[in-house]
Structure formats: structure tokens, C-alpha cells
C-alpha positions in Angstrom: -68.9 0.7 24.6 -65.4 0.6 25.8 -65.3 -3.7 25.8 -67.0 -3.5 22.0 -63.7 -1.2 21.5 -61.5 -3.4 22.9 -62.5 -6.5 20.7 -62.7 -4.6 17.0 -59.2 -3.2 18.4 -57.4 -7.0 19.5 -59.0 -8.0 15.5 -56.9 -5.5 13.6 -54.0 -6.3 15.3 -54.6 -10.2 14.8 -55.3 -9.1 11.3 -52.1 -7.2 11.2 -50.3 -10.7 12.4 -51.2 -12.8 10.1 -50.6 -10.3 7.1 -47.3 -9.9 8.2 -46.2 -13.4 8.7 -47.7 -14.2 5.0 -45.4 -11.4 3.6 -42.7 -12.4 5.6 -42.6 -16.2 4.3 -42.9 -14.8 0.7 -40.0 -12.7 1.3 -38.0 -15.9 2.5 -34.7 -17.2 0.5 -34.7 -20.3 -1.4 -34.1 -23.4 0.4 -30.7 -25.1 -0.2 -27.9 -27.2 0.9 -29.7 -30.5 2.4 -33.1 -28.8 3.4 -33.8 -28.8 -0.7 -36.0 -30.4 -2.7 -34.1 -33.2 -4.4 -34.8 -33.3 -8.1 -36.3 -36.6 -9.5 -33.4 -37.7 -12.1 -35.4 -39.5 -15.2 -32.3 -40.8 -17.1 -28.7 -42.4 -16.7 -25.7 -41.3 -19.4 -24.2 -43.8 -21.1 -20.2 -44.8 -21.0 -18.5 -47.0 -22.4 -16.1 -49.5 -21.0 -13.7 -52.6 -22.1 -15.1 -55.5 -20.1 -12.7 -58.8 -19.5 -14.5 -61.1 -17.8 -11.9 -62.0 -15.6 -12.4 -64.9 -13.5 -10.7 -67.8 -11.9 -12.0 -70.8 -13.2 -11.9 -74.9 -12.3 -10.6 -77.4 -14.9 -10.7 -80.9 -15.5 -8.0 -82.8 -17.0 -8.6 -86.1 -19.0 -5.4 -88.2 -19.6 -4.8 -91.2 -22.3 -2.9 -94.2 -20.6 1.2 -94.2 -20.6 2.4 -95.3 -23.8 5.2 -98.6 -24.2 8.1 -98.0 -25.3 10.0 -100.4 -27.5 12.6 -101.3 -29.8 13.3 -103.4 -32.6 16.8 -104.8 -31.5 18.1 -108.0 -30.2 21.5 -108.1 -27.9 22.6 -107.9 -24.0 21.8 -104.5 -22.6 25.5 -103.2 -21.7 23.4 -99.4 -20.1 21.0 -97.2 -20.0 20.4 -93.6 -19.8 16.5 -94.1 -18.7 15.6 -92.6 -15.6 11.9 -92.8 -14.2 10.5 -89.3 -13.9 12.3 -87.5 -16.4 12.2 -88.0 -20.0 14.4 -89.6 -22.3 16.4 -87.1 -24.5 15.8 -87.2 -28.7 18.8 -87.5 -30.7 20.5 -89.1 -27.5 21.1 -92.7 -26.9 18.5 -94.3 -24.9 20.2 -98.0 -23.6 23.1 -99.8 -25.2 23.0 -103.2 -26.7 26.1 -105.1 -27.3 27.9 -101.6 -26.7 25.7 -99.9 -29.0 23.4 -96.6 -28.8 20.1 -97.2 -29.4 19.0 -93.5 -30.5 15.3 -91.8 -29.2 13.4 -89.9 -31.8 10.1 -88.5 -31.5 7.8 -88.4 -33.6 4.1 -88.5 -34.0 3.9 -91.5 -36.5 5.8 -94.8 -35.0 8.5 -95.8 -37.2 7.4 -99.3 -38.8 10.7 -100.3 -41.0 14.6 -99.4 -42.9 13.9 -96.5 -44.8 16.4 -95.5 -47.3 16.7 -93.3 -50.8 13.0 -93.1 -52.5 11.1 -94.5 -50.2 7.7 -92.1 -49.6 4.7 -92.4 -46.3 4.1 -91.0 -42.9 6.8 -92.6 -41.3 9.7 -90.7 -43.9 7.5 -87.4 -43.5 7.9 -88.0 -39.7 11.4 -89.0 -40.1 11.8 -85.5 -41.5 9.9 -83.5 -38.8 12.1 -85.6 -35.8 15.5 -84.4 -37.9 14.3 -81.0 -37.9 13.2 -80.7 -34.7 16.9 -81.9 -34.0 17.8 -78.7 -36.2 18.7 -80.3 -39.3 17.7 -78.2 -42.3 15.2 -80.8 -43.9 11.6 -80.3 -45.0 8.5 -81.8 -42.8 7.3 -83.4 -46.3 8.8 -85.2 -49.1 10.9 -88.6 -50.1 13.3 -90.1 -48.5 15.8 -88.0 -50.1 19.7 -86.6 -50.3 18.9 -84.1 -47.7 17.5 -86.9 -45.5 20.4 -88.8 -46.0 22.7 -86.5 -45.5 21.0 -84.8 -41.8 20.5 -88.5 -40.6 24.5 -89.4 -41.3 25.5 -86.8 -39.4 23.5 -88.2 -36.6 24.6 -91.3 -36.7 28.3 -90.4 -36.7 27.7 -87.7 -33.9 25.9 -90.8 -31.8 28.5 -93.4 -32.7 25.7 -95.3 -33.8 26.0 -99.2 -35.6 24.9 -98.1 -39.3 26.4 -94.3 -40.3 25.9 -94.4 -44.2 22.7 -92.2 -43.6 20.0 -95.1 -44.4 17.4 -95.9 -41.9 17.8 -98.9 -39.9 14.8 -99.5 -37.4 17.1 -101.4 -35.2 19.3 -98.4 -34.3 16.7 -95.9 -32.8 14.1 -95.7 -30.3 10.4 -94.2 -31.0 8.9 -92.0 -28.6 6.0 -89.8 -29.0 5.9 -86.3 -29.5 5.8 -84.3 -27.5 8.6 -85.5 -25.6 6.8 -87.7 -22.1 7.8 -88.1 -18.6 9.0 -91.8 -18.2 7.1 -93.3 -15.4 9.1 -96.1 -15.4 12.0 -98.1 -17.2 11.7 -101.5 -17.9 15.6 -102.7 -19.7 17.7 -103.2 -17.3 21.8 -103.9 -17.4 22.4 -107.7 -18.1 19.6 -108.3 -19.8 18.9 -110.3 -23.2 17.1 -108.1 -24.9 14.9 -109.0 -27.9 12.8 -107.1 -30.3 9.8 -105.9 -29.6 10.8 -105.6 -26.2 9.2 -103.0 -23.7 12.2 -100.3 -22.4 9.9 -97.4 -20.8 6.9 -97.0 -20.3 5.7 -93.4 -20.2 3.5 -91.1 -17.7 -0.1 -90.7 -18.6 -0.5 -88.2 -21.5 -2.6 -85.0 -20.9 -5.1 -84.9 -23.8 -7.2 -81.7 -22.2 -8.5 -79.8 -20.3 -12.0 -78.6 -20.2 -13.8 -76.1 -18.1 -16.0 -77.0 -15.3 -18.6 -76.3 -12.6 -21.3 -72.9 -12.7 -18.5 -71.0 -14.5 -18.7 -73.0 -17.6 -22.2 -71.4 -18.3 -21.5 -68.3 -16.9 -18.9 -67.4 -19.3 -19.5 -64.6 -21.7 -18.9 -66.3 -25.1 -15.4 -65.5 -26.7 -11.8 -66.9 -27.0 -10.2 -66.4 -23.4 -6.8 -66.3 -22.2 -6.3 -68.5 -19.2 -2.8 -69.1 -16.6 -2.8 -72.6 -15.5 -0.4 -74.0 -13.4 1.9 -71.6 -14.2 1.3 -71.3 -18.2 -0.2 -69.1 -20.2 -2.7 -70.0 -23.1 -5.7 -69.8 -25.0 -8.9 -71.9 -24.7 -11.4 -71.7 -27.7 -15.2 -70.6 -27.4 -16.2 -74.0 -26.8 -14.1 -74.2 -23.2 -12.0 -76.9 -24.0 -8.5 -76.8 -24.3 -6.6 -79.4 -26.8 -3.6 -77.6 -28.1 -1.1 -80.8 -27.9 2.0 -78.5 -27.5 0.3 -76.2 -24.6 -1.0 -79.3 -23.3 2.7 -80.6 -22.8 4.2 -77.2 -21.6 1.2 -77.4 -18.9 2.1 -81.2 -18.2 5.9 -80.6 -18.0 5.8 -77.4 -16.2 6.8 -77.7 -12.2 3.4 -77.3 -11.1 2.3 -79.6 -13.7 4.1 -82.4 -12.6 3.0 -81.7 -9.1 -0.6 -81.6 -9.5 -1.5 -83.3 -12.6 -1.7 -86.8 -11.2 -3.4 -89.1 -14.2 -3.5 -92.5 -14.1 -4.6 -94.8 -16.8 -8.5 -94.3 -15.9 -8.1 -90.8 -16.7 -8.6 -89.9 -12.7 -7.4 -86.7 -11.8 -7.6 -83.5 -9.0 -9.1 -80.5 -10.8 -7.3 -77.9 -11.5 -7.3 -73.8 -11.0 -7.1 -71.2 -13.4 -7.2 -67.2 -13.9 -8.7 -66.5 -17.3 -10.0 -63.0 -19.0 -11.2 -62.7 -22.4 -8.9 -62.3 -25.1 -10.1 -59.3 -26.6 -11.9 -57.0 -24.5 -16.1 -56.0 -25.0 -17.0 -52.7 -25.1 -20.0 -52.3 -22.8 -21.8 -50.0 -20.8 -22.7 -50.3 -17.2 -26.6 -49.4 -17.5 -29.3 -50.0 -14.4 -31.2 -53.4 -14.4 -34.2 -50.9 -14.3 -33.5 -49.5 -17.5 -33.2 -52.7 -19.7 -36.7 -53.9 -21.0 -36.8 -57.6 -21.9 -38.2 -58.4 -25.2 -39.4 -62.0 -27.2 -37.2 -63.8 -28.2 -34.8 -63.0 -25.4 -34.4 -60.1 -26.8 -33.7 -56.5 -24.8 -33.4 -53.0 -24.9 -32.8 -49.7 -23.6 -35.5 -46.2 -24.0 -34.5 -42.7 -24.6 -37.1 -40.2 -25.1 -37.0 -40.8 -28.5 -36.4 -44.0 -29.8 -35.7 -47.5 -28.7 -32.4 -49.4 -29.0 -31.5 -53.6 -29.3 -28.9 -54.6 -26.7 -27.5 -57.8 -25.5 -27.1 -58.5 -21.7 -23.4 -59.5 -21.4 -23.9 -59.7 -17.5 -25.4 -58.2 -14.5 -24.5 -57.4 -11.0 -25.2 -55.4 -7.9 -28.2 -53.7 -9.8 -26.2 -53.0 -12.8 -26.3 -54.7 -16.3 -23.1 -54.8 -19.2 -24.5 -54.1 -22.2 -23.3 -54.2 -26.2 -25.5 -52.0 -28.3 -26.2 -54.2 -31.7 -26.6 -51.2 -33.5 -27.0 -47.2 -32.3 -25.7 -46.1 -29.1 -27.9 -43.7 -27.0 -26.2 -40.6 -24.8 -28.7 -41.9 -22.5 -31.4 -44.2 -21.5 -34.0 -43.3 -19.6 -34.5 -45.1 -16.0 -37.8 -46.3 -15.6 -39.4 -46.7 -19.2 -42.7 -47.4 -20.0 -43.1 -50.1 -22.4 -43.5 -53.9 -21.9 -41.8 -55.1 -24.7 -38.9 -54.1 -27.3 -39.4 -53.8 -30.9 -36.0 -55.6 -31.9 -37.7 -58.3 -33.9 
């Protein structure tokens, strides 16, 4: 009797355990702090940002050979201002025949003949661009005209030149391209009989562009781009080639141009290292790879819980894609949605 006691009396209080450990736990607080539950996050909000592109980038330079030099006089050369490695000055006498200047002008048409009142063609119009380069006030277009006449007198009296009643004389002047080359070297020399037609400089290579190069030329996002090369600022279009003749020239002239751009007449050359960002900024937004469903076409988009939305992948990186939005923009896109395909047409 006593041992059947003892066992129905160890039950209730084993009974009276349990019950109170169950009440205890239900009274228990909240976990929180690191021991909680970490929520499952479904969607990532959508910011926008101005996106660059900045990169450095590799160029290559193509060159077109030297160019000749030459004039259309005949006489003993009494000096000469020409000096390999630097270029010739316009407006300034470039050698001295029989004691007299023989004037540089650049221009981009050669000059072929005299030229005087009337006459019309590309070598007066050029005429008229090399005077006002020079800073006379003369139109790039037109006859050969009083104004002409006038501009190129002065010139000629300033220069001490042969003829000074403001005609053309082909004999008096030099032609040199523009822009301005380096002289690589000078062929007229002090004591010699010089006849027309003769060679006096011949010029450095001519830098005709440069062109972007290597993985980066594909990587680009599309877009005009600003770019510092050897020390010069500019713009290179869309189609990553760079032809601008007067950036060209500022690149070719600069110090660092003439230090690194080594051209020869095969067009050889050491490629060459640039920064370059795009000119105007994209706005994009920084959205998970996850979240950006590819579509036909190469077409992509992103999911809400609503609706879907056409994007275009400007890039990607470290798990994240740039986006533009072609049309609506979503507070929110959801992380991991279910659909195989957008319907972006």
C-alpha cells in the first residue's frame, strides 16, 4: 500500500513539472538582438544615380607621312630661320634668297599661282583664312578683293618682303599646312643656289587620329565621352575615334605629345593612355543581377508585385547591374521574381 502511494505521489509531482515548465516558456519574452529570427526581405528600393563610366583607356595613333616643303623662288640662300624640331613661324620669314624673306603661310589648300584683284578658287579663299588667322579683318570666303589687298600689303611692308603693292606673288611666300607642323628637318641651307620647286623642310609625321583600342573599345557604354590625353582635354565621338584636326594638333604639339607620339612614315607608333568619362552622365540605378530577368530579343526587365518594367543593362559588377528604365520607374523591384521571360516586345 505504502510503495502504490509513493508512485501515484512521484506522478503528480512529475505532472506538476512539466505543467510548469510549459507555462513558463509561454510566459517567456520575445527573442531579439542577434538571437532573432531574421526576416526574409523580398524586394530592393530603387535609387537613382548619374553614372560616368570613367575609365582609362588605350589609344592608337595613325600618322600620314611628313609633308615637303617648297618654294617657288630661284636665288642664293643668304639665311634661314628653319630649325629641326620646332616649327616655322606664319607671317615670318622662313629663309632669305638674294637678301630676301621668303614668308610662311599656312593654309589648308597649297598655293598654285600670283593672285591679284578678281581672281576667285580655293587658293584666294585660303589666302583669306591664312590673313585672318594672322589677325587681319578679312572674310574666309570671297574674291580676291580690296580688303585682300589691303591685309596682304601690310604684310608685305611689315616683312620687308620683294613685292609690297598687295598682289600675290607665289615667289615671295612659303606654304605650309595647317595646322602649323613640327619641322623634322631642314633641307636649304646658307650658300646654296636655290631653284624653284626646291625642297626647304620637310615636316614631322602628321597625327591624323586616334582611335580606341583593346577590351575597352567594346566595353564602352555608348555615348560621346570626354577623354585627357597626353595632357589635353577633348571629346571623342560615339564611334571611338577621334579626328578633330585642331585637337589632334594641340595633342601632337603638346609636351607630352612630342615625347610620346613617335610616327614615322609607316604610321608605327607606341599606344597611348587616356582617362575618359562620358560626357553627359546616365541616370541609373544600381539593382541586383538577381532581379533583372532577360528577355528575347536581348531584352530585360525588372518585377514589382504588380507590373513588369523594360530596362536596359548599362553594366554589371560585383553582383550589381546599372540600369535605365525605358519607360516607368518602380520604387522597387522585387529580388527573386518568378517569370522566365519579359514582356517588352
Amino acid at each position: 500500500m505504502k510503495r502504490a502511494l509513493s508512485v501515484i505521489i512521484s506522478f503528480a509531482l512529475g505532472c506538476g513539472v512539466v505543467v510548469g515548465a510549459v507555462v513558463a516558456y509561454g510566459m517567456l519574452p520575445e527573442p531579439s538582438g542577434a538571437l532573432a529570427e531574421v526576416p526574409s526581405e523580398t524586394s530592393y528600393p530603387v535609387t537613382m544615380t548619374d553614372f560616368r563610366d570613367q575609365r582609362a583607356l588605350t589609344l592608337s595613333p595613325t600618322f600620314a607621312s611628313g609633308t615637303a616643303l617648297r618654294a617657288a623662288t630661284n636665288g642664293t640662300v643668304t639665311a634661314t630661320a628653319c630649325i629641326p624640331g620646332q616649327s616655322l613661324t606664319p607671317g615670318e620669314a622662313a629663309f632669305w634668297v638674294d637678301d630676301q624673306p621668303v614668308v610662311a603661310l599656312a593654309a589648308d589648300t597649297p598655293f598654285f599661282r600670283d593672285l591679284s584683284g578678281g581672281d576667285t578658287g580655293r587658293d584666294v579663299d585660303a589666302l583669306r583664312t591664312s590673313l585672318a588667322t594672322l589677325g587681319f579683318d578679312v572674310g574666309s570666303t570671297g574674291a580676291f578683293s580690296r580688303d585682300v589687298s589691303r591685309a596682304l600689303s601690310t604684310l608685305q611692308h611689315r616683312e620687308k618682303m620683294a613685292h609690297t603693292d598687295g598682289d600675290f606673288v607665289l615667289a615671295d611666300v612659303l606654304w605650309m599646312p595647317s595646322p602649323v607642323p613640327v619641322v623634322a628637318s631642314c633641307d636649304v641651307q646658307r650658300g646654296q643656289a636655290f631653284t624653284s620647286g626646291s625642297t626647304v623642310a620637310t615636316t614631322v609625321a602628321t597625327l591624323t587620329s586616334l582611335t580606341v583600342s583593346g577590351q575597352a573599345a567594346g566595353a564602352l557604354v555608348p555615348g560621346e565621352r570626354t577623354v585627357q590625353v597626353l595632357g589635353v582635354d577633348a571629346s571623342i565621338p560615339e564611334s571611338g575615334v577621334l579626328t578633330d584636326v585642331d585637337t589632334l594638333a594641340r595633342i601632337a604639339s603638346s609636351p607630352e605629345g612630342r615625347q610620346h607620339l613617335t610616327g614615322t612614315k609607316t604610321g608605327d607608333a607606341a599606344m597611348v593612355s587616356g582617362t575618359s568619362a562620358l560626357a553627359t552622365p546616365l541616370r541609373v540605378a544600381p539593382i541586383p543581377v538577381s532581379s533583372v530577368v532577360g528577355g528575347p530579343g536581348g531584352h530585360a526587365c525588372v518585377v514589382d508585385d504588380r507590373a513588369d518594367y523594360p530596362v536596359t543593362v548599362v553594366s554589371a559588377s560585383l553582383g550589381m547591374s546599372l540600369v535605365t528604365f525605358d519607360a516607368a520607374t518602380p520604387t522597387s523591384v522585387l529580388l527573386q521574381p518568378h517569370r522566365e521571360s519579359c514582356d517588352v516586345g
